[in-house]
C-alpha positions as CSV (number, residue, x, y, z in Angstrom):
1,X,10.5,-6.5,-0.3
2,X,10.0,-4.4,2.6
3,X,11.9,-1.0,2.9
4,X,12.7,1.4,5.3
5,X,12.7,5.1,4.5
6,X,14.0,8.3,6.3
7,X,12.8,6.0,9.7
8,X,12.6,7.8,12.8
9,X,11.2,6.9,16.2
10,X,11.3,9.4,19.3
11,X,10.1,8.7,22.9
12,X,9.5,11.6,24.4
13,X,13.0,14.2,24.0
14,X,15.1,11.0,23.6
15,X,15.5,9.6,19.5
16,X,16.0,6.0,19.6
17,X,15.9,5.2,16.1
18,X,17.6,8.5,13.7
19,X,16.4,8.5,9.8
20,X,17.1,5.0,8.6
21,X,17.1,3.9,5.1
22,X,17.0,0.5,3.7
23,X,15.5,-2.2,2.3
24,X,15.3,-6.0,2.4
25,X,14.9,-7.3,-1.6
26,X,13.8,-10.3,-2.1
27,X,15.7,-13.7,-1.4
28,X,17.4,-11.7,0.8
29,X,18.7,-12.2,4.3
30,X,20.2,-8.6,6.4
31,X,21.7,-8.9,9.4
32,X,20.9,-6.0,11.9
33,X,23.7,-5.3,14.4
34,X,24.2,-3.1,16.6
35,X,24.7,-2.3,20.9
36,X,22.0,-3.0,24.0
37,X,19.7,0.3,23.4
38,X,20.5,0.9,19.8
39,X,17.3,1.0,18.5
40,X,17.1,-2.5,16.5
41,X,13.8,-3.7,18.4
42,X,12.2,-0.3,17.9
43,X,12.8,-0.8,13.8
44,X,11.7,-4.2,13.8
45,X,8.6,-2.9,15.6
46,X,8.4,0.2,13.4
47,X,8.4,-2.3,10.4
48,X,6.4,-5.0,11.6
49,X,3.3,-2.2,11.9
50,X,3.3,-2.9,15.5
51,X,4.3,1.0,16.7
52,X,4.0,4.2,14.7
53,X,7.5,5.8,13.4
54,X,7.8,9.5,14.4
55,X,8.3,10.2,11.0
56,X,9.6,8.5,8.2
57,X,7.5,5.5,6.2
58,X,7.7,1.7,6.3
59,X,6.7,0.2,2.6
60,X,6.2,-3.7,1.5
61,X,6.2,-4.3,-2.3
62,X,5.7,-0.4,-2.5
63,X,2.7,-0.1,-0.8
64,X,2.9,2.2,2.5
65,X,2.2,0.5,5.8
66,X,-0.7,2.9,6.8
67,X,-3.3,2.4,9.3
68,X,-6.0,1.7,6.2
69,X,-3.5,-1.0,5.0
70,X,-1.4,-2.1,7.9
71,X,-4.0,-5.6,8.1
72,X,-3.4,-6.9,4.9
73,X,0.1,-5.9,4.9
74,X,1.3,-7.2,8.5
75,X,-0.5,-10.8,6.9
76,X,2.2,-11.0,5.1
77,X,4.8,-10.8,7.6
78,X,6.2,-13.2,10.6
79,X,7.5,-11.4,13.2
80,X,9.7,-13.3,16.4
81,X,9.9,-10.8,19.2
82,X,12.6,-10.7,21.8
83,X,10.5,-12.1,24.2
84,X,8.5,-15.4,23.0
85,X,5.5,-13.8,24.0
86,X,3.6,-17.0,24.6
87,X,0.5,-17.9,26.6
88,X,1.3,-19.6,29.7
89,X,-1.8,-21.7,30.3
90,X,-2.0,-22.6,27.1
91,X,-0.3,-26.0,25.5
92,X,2.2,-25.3,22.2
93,X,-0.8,-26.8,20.1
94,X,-3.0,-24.2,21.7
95,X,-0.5,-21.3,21.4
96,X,-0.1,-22.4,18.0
97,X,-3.8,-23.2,17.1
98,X,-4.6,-19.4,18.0
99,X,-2.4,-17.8,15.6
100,X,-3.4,-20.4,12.9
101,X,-7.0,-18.7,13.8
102,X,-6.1,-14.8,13.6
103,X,-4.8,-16.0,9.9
104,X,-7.4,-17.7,9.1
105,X,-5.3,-20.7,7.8
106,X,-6.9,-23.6,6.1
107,X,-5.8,-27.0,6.8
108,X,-5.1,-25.5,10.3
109,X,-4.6,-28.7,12.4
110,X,-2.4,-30.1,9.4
111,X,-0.1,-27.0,8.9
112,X,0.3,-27.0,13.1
113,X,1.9,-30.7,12.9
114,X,3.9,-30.0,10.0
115,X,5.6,-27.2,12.9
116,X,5.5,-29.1,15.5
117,X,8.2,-31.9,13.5
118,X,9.7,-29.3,11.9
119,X,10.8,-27.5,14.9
120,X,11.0,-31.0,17.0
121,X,8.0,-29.9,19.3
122,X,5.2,-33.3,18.7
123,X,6.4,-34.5,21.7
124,X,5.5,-31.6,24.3
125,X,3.0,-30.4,22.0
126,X,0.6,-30.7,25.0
127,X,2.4,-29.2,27.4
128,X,1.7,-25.8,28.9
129,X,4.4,-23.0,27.8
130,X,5.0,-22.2,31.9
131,X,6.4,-25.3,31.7
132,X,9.0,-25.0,28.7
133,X,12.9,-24.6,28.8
134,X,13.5,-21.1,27.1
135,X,15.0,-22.7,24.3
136,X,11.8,-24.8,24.0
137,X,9.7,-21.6,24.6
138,X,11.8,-20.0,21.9
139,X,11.3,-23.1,19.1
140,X,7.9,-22.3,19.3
141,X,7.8,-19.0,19.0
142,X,9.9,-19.4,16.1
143,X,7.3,-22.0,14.5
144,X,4.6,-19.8,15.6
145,X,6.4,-16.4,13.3
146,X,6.1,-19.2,10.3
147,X,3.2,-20.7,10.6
148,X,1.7,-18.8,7.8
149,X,4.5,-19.0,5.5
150,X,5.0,-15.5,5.4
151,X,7.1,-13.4,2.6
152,X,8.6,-11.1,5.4
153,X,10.5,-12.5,8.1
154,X,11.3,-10.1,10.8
155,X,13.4,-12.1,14.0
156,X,14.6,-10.2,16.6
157,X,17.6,-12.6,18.6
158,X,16.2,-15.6,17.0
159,X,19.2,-17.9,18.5
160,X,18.9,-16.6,22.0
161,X,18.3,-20.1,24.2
162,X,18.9,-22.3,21.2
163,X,21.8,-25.0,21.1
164,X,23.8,-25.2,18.7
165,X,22.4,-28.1,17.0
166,X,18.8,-26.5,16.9
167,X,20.6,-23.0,15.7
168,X,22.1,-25.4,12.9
169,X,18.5,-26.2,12.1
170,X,17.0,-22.4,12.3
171,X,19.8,-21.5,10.2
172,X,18.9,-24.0,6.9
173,X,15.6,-23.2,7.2
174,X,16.4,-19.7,7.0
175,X,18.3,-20.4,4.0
176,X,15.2,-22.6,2.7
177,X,13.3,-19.6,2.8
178,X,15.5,-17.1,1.6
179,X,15.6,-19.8,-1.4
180,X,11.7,-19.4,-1.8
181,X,12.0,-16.0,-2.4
182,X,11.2,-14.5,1.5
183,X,12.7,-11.4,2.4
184,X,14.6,-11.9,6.0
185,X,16.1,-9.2,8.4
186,X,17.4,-11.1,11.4
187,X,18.5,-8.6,14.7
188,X,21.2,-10.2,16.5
189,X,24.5,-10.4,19.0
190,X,25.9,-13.3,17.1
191,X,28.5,-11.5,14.6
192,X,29.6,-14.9,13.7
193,X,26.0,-15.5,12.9
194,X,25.6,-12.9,10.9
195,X,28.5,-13.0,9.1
196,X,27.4,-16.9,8.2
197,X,23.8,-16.5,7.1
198,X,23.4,-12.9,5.8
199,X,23.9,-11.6,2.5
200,X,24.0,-8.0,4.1
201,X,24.9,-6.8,7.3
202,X,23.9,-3.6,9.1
203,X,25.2,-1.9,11.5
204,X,23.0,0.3,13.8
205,X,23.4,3.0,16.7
206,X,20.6,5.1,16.6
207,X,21.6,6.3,13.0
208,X,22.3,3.5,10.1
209,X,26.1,3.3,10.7
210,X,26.9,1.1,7.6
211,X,25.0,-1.8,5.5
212,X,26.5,-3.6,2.8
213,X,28.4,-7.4,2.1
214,X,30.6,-8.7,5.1
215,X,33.1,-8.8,2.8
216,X,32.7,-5.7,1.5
217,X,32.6,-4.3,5.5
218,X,36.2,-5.7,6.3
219,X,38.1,-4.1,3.2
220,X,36.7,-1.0,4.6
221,X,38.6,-1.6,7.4
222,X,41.9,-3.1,5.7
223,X,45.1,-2.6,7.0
224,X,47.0,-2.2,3.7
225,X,49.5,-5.2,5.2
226,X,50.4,-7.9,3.2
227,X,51.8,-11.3,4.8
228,X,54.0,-14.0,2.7
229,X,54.8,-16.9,4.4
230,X,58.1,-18.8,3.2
231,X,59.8,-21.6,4.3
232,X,63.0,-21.7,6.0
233,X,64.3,-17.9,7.4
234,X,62.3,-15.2,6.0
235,X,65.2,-12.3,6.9
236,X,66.8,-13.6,4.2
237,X,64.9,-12.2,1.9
238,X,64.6,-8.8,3.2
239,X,67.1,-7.3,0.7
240,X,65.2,-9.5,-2.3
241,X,62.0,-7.2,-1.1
242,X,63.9,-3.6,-0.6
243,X,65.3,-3.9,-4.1
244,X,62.5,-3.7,-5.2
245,X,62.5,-0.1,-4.7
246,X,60.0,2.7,-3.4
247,X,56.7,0.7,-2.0
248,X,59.0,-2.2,-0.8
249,X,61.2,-0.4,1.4
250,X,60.0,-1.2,5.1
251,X,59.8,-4.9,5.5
252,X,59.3,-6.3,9.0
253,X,59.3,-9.7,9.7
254,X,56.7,-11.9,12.3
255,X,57.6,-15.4,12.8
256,X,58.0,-17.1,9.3
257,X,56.5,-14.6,7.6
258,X,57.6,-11.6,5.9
259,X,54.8,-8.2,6.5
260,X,54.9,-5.4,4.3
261,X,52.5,-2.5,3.9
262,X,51.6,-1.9,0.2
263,X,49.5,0.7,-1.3
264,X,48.1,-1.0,-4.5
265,X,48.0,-5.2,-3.5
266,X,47.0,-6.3,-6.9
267,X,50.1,-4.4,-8.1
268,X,52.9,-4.8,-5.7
269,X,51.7,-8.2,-5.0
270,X,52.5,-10.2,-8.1
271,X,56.1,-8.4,-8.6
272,X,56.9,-9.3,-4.7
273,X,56.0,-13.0,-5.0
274,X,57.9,-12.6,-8.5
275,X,60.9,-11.5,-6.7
276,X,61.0,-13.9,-3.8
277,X,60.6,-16.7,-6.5
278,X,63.3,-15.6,-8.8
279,X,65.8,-15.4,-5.0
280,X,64.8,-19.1,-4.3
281,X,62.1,-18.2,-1.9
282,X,59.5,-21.3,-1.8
283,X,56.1,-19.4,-0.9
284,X,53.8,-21.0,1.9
285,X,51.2,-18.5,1.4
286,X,50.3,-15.2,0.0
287,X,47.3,-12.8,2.0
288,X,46.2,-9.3,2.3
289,X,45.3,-8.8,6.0
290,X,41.5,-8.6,6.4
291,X,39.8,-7.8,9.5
292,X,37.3,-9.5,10.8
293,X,33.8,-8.6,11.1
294,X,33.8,-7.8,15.3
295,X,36.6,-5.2,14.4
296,X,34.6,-3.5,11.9
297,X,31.9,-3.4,14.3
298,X,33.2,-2.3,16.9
299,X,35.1,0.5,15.0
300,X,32.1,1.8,13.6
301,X,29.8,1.7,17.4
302,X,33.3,2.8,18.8
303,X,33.5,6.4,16.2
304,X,29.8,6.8,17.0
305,X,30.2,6.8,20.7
306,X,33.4,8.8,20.4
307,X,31.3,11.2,18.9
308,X,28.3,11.4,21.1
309,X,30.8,12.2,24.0
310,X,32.3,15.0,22.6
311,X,28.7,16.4,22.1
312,X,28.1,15.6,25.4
313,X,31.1,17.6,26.3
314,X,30.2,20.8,24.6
């Protein structure tokens, strides 16, 4: 597990990243999401050992990343940074082969191959990375963050340059290693990404703006509206629905559906569909209105930036 706790990083007067808490269990994939500047890369870097927080402390299986410990601890962690990072001149093999080295990995030559099919890279293994598509460039830098089977993945835009096809591929082994028991916070753009792979999503801008279940996200967001869908005319039924009494009152219709906003679904739900039933209604389908994970996002980055004008203002 690697948490995050009271995290802050400063840069001079400006505060990128604002007292974070949060951790990443075990068998655990979190989503970070959040705006351009919103401090995601300055986390991962914070966690990854790689810059100092202003204050605040980083800890992996409870043991603080410190400057006495930071070595044995960042072992234990595979971190893809925005940019692939790669040397030019080198060929993937070579790129690969020096990372193998600063792990000291036994079987090295043997663990390289077994990347190089795994990621579909044997057959440019000896090219030089200047000469690489960025999704190429990108495959092995992803190969490169696992090449020591790490227990902390830490992927800042992992699908950036990747086809769909190969993000298919990221995404299983992803799964595989969440499986295995690795702990996995993936940075990314790709809400529908998230939403797919993660267990957990946050949502960052500057402060931690929300983390929990996708699912859990959207009721946070939920409309109160609930849709039945009939067949035939569905404003024949409004009086079956307003004699129902208070709570029932304010039917609309949209298409071939009837919309009603309820204030307590698992209540009002059952005697509704009950009603419609018992007035020869034949029910298509019965939904509470959920919204999807872009509008949660973008209402919570849209409150925060709402706010930070009005400071602005004052």
């Amino acid at each position: 597990m690697i948490a995050a706790t009271r995290l802050t990083r400063r840069f001079g007067s400006r505060t990128v990243v604002n007292d974070i808490t949060f951790a990443v269990s075990r068998s655990e994939i979190v989503a970070l999401l959040g705006p351009n500047g919103a401090g995601k890369t300055t986390t991962l870097r914070m966690l990854a050992g790689l810059i100092a927080p202003t204050s605040g402390s980083v800890a992996i299986d409870g043991v603080q990343l410190t400057k006495a410990a930071g070595t044995s601890l960042r072992r234990r962690i595979g971190f893809l940074t925005e940019a692939p990072g790669l040397w030019d001149r080198l060929t993937v093999r070579e790129n690969l082969r020096i990372y193998a080295g600063l792990y000291d990995l036994a079987h090295a030559e043997q663990t390289i191959d077994r990347a190089l099919e795994m990621f579909e890279l044997t057959d440019c293994r000896s090219a030089r990375a200047a000469e690489l598509s960025k999704g190429m460039r990108q495959k092995v830098a992803l190969a490169r963050a696992l090449l020591h089977d790490p227990a902390i993945l830490l992927l800042d835009e992992p699908s950036s340059g990747l086809d769909p096809e190969v993000m298919r591929m990221v995404r299983r082994l992803l799964e595989e290693r969440r499986a295995a028991g690795c702990s996995i916070l993936v940075s990314t753009h790709n809400l529908d990404e998230a939403e797919r792979l993660a267990d957990r999503v946050a949502v960052l801008h500057e402060r931690l703006l929300a983390i929990d279940r996708p699912s859990a996200l959207r009721q946070r967001l939920t409309t109160g509206r609930l849709i039945v869908r009939v067949s035939g005319d569905p404003s024949s039924y409004i009086e079956t629905v307003r004699a129902l009494g208070p709570g029932f009152t304010d039917p609309a219709i949209e298409g071939a559906a009837l919309i009603l906003r309820v204030a307590d679904l698992d209540r009002q739900a059952p005697a509704l569909v009950a009603a419609l039933v018992a007035g020869g209604a034949r029910i298509l389908e019965v939904r509470a209105e959920i919204p999807a994970l872009e509008d949660v996002y973008l209402h919570l980055v849209g409150e925060t930036s709402e706010v930070r004008s009005l400071k602005s203002e004052v």
